[in-house]
N, C-alpha and C positions, 0 to 999 in steps of 0.2 A: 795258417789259412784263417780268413775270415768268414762269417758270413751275415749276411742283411736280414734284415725284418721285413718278410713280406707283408702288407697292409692292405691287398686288393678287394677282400672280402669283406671289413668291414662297416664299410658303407650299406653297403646290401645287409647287413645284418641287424645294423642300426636302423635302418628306414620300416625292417619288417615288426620291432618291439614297436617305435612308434607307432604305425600302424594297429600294430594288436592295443596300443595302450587304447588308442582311439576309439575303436573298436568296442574296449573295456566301457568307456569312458558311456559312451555314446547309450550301451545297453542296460549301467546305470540311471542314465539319467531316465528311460524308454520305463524302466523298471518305476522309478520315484514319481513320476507324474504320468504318464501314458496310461499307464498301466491302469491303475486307481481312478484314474477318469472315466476308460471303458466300465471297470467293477458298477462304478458309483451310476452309469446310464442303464449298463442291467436291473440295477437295486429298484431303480426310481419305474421303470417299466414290471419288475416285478409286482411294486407296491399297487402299481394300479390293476394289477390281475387278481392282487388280492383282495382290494377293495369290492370286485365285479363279484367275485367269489363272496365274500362275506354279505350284500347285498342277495344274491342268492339263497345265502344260509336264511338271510333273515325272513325273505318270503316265505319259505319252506316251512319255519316253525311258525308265523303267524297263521300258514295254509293250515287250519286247522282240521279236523276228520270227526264223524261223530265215529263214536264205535257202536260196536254191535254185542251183542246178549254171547256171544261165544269167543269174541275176542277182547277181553283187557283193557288191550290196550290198539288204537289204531296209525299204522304204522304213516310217515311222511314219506317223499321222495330221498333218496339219499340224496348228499352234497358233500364233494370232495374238495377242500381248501391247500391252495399254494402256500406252502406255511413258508417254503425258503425258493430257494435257486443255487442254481450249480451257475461259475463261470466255464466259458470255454476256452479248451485247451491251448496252450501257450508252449512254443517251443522251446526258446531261449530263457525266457523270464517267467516267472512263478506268480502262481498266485495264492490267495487266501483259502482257510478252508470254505466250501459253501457256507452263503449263508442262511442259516438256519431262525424257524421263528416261533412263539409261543401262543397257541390259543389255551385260553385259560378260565374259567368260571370264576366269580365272585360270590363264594354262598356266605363269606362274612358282613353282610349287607343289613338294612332292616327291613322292617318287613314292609306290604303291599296294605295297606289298609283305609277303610272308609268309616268316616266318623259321619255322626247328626244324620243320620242315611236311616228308611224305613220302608217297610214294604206299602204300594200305593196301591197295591189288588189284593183283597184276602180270598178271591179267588187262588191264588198260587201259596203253595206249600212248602216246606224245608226249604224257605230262604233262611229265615232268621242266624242258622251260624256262618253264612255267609258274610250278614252284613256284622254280626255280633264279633268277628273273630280278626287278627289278622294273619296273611297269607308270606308263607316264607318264597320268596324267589329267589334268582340269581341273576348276575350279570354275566357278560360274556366280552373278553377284552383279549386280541391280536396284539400282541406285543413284536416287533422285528429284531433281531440280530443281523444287521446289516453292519457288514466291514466299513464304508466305505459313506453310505448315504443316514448319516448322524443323524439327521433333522426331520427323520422319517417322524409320521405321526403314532400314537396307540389308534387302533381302530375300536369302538367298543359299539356292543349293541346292549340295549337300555327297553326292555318292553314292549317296545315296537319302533325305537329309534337307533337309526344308524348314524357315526357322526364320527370324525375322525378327532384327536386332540392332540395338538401341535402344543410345543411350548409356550405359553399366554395368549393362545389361542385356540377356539372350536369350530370346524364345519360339517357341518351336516351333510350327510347324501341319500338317505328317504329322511321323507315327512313323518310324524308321526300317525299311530292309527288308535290310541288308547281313549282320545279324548275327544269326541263328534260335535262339534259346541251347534252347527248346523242342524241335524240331525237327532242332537242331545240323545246320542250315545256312551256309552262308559266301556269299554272293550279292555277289560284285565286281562291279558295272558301270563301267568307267572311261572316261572320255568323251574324245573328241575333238574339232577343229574349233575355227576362228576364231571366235568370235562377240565382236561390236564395233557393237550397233545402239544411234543414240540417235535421238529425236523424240518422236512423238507416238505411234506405233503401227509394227509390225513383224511378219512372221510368217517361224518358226522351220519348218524340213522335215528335223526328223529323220531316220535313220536307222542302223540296225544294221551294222556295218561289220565285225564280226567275232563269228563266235558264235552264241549264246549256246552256249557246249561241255554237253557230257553232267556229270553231276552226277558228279562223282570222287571215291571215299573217298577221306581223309587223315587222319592221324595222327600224334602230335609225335613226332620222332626220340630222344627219350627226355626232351624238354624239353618243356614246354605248348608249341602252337603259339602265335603269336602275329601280328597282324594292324595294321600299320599303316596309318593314313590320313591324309590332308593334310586338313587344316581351319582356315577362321580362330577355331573356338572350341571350344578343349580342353574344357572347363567341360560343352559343350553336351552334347556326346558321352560324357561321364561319368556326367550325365543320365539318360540315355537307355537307355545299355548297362545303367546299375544296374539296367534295370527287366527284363533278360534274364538267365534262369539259366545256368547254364553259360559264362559270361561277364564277364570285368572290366578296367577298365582298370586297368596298373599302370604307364604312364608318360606322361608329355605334354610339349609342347616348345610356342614360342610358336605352330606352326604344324603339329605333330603329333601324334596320340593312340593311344598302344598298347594294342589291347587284346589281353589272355591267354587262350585256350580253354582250357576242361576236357580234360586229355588220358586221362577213362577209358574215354571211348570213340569210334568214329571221327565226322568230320565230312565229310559232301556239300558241295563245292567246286562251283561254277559261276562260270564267270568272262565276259562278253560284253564288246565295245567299239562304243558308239555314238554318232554324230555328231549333236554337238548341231543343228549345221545343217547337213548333208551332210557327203565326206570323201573319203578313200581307203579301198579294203577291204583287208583284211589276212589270215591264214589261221593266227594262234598259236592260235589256241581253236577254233577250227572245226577242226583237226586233230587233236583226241584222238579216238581210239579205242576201242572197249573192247564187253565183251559185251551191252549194250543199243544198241549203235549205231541201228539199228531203231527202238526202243523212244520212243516219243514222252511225253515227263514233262511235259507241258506243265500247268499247272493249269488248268482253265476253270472261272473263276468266273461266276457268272447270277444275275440278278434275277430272284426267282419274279413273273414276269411275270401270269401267271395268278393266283395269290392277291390279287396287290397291287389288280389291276382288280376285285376282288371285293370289296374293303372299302367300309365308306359312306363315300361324300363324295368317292371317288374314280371317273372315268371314264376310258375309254381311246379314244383319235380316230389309230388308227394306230401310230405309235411314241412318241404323244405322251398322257403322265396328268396327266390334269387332276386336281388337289387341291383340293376348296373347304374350305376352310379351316374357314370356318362349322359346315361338319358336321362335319370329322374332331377340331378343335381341336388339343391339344397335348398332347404328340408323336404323329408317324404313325407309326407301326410298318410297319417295309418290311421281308422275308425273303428271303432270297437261299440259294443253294448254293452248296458248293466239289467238285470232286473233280478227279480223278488220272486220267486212262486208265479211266474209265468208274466209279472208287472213290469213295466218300465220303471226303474225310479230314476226318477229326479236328483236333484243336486247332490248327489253322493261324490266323495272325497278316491278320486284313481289314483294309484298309487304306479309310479314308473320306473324300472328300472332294468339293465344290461348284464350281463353277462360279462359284455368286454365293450367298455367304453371309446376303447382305441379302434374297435370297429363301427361300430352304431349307436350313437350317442343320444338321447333325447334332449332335445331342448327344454323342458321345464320335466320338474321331477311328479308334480302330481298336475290334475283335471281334475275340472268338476261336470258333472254329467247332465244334458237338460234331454229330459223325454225319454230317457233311457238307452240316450246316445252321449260316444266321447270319443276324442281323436288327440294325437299326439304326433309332434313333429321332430322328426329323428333325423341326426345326420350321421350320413352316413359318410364317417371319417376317413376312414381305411377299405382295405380290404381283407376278406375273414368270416368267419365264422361266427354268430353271436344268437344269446337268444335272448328276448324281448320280452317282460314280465309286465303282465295290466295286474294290477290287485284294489279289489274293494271290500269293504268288510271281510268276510270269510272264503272270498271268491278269489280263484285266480286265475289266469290264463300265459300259457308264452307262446310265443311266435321263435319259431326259427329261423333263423334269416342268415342267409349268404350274400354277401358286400363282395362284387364285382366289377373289373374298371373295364369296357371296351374300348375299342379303338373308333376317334371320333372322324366322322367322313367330312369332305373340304365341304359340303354342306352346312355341318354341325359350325363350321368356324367364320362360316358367313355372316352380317349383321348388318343393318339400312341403322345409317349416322342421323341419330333426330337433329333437325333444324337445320339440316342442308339440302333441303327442295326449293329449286327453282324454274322457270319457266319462261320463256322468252319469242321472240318471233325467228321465224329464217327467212333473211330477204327472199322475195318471190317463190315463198314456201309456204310452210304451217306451222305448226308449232313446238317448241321445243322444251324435254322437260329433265333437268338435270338432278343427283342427288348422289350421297357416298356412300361406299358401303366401306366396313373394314374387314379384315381378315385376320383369325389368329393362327397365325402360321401360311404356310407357303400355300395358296391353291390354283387351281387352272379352270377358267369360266371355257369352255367349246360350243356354245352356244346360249341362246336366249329366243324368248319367247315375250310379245306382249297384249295381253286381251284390254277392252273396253269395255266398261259396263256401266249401268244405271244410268246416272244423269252426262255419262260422257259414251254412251251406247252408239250415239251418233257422231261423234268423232273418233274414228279409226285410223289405228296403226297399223303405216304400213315402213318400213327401215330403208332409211336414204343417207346410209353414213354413220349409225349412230357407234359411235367408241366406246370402251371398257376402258378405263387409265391411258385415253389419248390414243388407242387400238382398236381394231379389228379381230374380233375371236378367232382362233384361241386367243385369249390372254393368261399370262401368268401374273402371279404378285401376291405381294403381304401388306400385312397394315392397314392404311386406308388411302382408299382412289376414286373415281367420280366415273359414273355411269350419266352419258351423255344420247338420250333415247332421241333419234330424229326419222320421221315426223311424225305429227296428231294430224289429222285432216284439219283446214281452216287454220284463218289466224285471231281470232280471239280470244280473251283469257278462259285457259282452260278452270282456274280457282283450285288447282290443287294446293294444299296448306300444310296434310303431315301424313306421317306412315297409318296403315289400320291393320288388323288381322286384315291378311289375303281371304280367309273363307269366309269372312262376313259379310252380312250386305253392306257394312260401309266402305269397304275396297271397290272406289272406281277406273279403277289402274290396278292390273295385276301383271307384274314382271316374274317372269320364270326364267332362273338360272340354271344351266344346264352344269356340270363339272366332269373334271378328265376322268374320273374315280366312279362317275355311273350315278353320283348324287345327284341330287337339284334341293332348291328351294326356294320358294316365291315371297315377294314382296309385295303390299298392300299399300297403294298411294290413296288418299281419300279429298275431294273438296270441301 
């Protein structure tokens, strides 16, 4: 007896390895490039939260505090920094571990010091080791461990300068505030304190540990003063200074930058020391004296809180302004004040910055103040959460603001096409007056409206036909289509020429659009 080889089954058995190999094949490849794409869009979003953040840091420690006879030292707001990020879970394919990041202090730096410098008032008292001495600081430099997004920058803060450092390259994101060439201010803040945090997140408790002293005239001993600072980028600061009058740099070293003051006339010194993240208190700058000892120069800078809540599209729920975005569009114009002990000042240097730039961005990073007003134009990117930082000298102020997107009414998406007004006669009629409007997106006109005024008061509209896109309302439609109004009383030129605001007096044609949706909105024709 024989028997045969049955074979029926391995078809099916062969097609399901293929399968799985594919499968394999498929969640490799998902794994080598998919994967690491996503990581690297995390990394790049993270980076800019941490830029927002470290922007924050930096206000905080320039927001200087005087202290008081019972406390030491005077404490700042905290500030909590996105040091890393987590990726999100993955079912099949793995990922990296987070990535984690480094904030770090540079106290191997040199020191903060003023040469050719002398006191310009013998009214004021224990300056002399101020300008006799120099002052040890530190720098402050974000370093990222990112898997994925290599070309990330160092972020480092410098004095009062934020700036990111890319490979053979520097950008800045505040201005700086040490050196007032306007103003001919000198504003030293030299900082203090360990700082050594790495992981995923951290929070910084500043404080003021000495200072901020009375504003000291000084003047150069017969030579320019001159000012130097520790920096990892001479370049940066050369930048920067060019863009202040009364001030230049004329030397740099790979890790110092001098800059030279104007010596024709004197300059206000302020010098304060503050702990990046706590410290010791000390008494060099808190101990000068002089004829304002009293005298409080603090600047307080303010959000015109009250106008802001009064624009469209903005509301106020407490300390919180809501923006919809939809009605204000781009930019919002925000107004704030500066003043002095109850003064307006003038041309003072505002300093601007976010929170979270991917919600509310400012269009320019600093103002200049006239009459002891200043305004800033913010786009409002996204939507979210963010808060709004004005800083001048020792002042600061933030707005909290929430970025909201509403939904726009067939109103909103209406618009009168410049340079398509015409007008014409109707055989044994009056006159006729045509023009486009477009639509963005779908809407429905259910009626219309049209008044006459001022120099066309006496020719009145009354409707004998007139079409919407070659129709009778309703009409529907997108894009753009031609509004064909029939008739004006009489047949002479009526001289219409182009659109106006409807509420002006120079709308002498005002057409009211009615929509399915409950909206309207009028259009302004003028001679």
């Amino acid at each position: 007896m024989s028997f045969s080889h049955d074979r029926r089954g391995q078809s099916v058995v062969i097609g399901a390895v293929v399968l799985f190999g594919f499968l394999i094949v498929a969640l490799a490849v998902y794994q080598a490039f998919a994967v690491p794409a996503q990581n690297a869009e995390i990394e790049v979003d993270h980076n800019e939260n941490l830029q927002s953040d470290m922007a924050e840091l930096r206000n905080t420690l320039l927001d200087t505090r005087t202290r008081t006879d019972l406390d030491r030292t005077a404490a700042h707001r905290s500030v909590q920094i996105r040091l890393g990020t987590r990726y999100p879970s993955r079912i099949l394919t793995v990922n990296p571990p987070p990535a984690t990041g480094t904030l770090q202090s540079q106290d191997d730096v040199p020191d903060v010091s003023l040469e050719s410098a002398r006191l310009a008032d013998p009214r004021f008292s224990n300056v002399d080791p101020i300008l006799d001495q120099s002052h040890e600081t530190s720098l402050l430099t974000y370093t990222p461990g990112y898997n994925e997004y290599r070309e990330a920058p160092l972020t480092t803060f410098e004095h009062s300068l934020l700036y990111n450092r890319f490979e053979g390259a520097n950008l800045t994101l505040t201005g700086q505030r040490t050196v007032d060439g306007d103003a001919r201010e000198i504003d030293i803040v030299v900082f203090d304190g360990d700082v050594d945090e790495q992981g995923l997140r951290t929070t910084l408790d500043p404080a003021t540990l000495d200072g901020p002293s009375q504003r000291v005239p000084i003047e150069g001993d017969g030579e320019p003063i001159t000012l130097t600072l520790p920096t990892n980028s001479p370049s940066m600061w050369e930048e920067v200074i060019d863009e202040e009058p009364n001030a230049e740099v004329t030397d740099s070293t790979s890790d110092t930058v001098t800059i030279e003051l104007d010596d024709g006339d004197v300059w206000d010194l302020r010098m304060t020391r503050v702990g990046a993240d706590g410290g010791e208190a000390d008494d060099l700058f808190s101990s000068v004296d002089g004829p304002d000892d009293e005298f409080d120069r603090r600047f307080d800078v303010l959000w015109d809180r009250e106008a802001i809540e009064n624009k469209d599209g903005i509301e106020r729920d407490g300390d919180i302004f809501e923006i919809n975005r939809t009605i204000t569009g781009s930019p919002v114009e925000l107004n704030g004040t500066i003043s002095a002990d109850g003064e307006p000042v003038d041309s003072a240097t505002v300093d601007f910055s976010s929170t979270d730039a991917s919600v509310a961005q400012f269009f320019g990073s600093t103002e200049t103040s006239t009459a002891g007003a200043f305004s800033a134009d913010v786009d409002p990117a996204g939507t979210g959460d963010s808060r709004l930082f004005a800083t001048s000298g020792d002042g600061v102020d933030r707005l909290d603001v929430e970025i909201v997107e509403g939904e726009t009414t067939m109103a909103d998406r209406v618009s009168p096409v410049s340079g398509t007004i015409e007008e014409a006669n109707i055989a044994q009629g009056g006159r006729r007056v045509e023009f486009d409007i477009a639509a963005d997106g779908e809407v429905e006109v259910t009626a219309f409206d049209v008044e006459t005024q001022n120099d066309l008061s006496d020719r009145p509209f009354t409707d004998d036909g007139t079409t919407i896109d070659g129709q009778q309302p309703p009409v529907t439609f997108e894009d753009q289509i031609t509004v064909d109004l029939r008739e004006f009383e009489g047949s002479s030129n009526l001289g219409v020429e182009a659109f106006a605001d409807p509420g002006s007096d120079d709308a002498d044609i005002v057409v009211t659009l009615n929509f399915d949706d409950g909206s309207s909105t009028q259009i302004g024709i003028t001679t």
